[in-house]
C-alpha positions in Angstrom: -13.2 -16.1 12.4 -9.7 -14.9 12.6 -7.4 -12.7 14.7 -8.5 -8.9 15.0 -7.5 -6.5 13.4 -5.1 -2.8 14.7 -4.6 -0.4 12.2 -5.9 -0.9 8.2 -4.7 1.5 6.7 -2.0 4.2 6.2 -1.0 6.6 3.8 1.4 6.3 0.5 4.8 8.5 1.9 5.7 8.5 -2.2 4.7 8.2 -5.2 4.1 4.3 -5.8 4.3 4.4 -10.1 2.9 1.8 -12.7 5.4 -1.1 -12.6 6.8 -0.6 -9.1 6.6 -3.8 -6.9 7.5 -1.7 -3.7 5.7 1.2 -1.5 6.7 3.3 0.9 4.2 4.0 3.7 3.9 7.0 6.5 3.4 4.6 9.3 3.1 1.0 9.3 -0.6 -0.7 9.7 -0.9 -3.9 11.9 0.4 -6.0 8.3 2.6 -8.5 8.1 4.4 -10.6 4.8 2.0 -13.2 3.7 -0.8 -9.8 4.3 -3.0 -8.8 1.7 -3.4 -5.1 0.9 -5.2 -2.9 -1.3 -3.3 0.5 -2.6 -6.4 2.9 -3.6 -7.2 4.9 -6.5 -5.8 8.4 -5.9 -7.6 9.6 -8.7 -11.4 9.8 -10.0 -10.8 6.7 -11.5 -12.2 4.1 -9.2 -10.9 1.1 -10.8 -7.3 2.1 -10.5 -6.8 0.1 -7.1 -3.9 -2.6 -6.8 -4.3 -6.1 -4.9 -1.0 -7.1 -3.7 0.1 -9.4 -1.3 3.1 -8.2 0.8 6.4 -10.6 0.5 9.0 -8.1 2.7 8.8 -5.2 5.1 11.8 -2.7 5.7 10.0 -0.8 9.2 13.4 1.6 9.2 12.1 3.0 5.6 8.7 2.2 5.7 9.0 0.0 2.6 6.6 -2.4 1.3 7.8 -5.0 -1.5 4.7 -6.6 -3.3 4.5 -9.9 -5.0 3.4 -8.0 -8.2 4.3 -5.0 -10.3 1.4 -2.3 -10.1 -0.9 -1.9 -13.0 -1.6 1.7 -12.1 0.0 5.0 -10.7 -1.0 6.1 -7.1 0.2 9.6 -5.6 1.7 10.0 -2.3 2.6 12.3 -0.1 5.8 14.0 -2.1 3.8 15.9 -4.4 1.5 17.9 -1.6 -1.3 15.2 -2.4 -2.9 12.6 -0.1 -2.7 9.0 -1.3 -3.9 6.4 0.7 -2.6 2.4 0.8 -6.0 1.0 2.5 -5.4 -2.7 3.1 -7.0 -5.8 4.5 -6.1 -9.1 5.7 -7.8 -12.2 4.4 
């Protein structure tokens, strides 16, 4: 069925705004480029999550670029708020 899964998720490290095509994560989940990953709403808005599949890695940053730009704004940790990146593999 696939290769197992480490770590799924980690947190936004700063704000990830409408339009961007890269993230910056606290740690790095077991992903690599090819991965899918989700970035969650950080809002009530429940339908403000992004599905982006991940075309580099910088670990010394923690930067994700994204084949995509966002359609939506996701907090992070710079403004005292916890937003989360959960992602999945296919």
């Amino acid at each position: 069925m696939g290769k197992p899964v480490g770590t799924t998720w980690t947190k936004l490290k700063k704000v990830a705004k409408k339009g961007a095509t890269k993230i910056t994560v606290v740690e790095f989940a077991d992903w690599k480029v090819g991965d899918w990953i989700v970035i969650a709403p950080t809002e009530n808005k429940y339908r403000e999550a992004d599905k982006r599949q991940i075309t580099a890695i910088n670990a010394a940053t923690g930067e994700i670029a994204l084949n995509a730009a966002l359609d939506f704004f996701h907090f992070g940790d710079e403004l005292g708020t916890y937003g989360t990146g959960s992602g999945y593999r296919y």
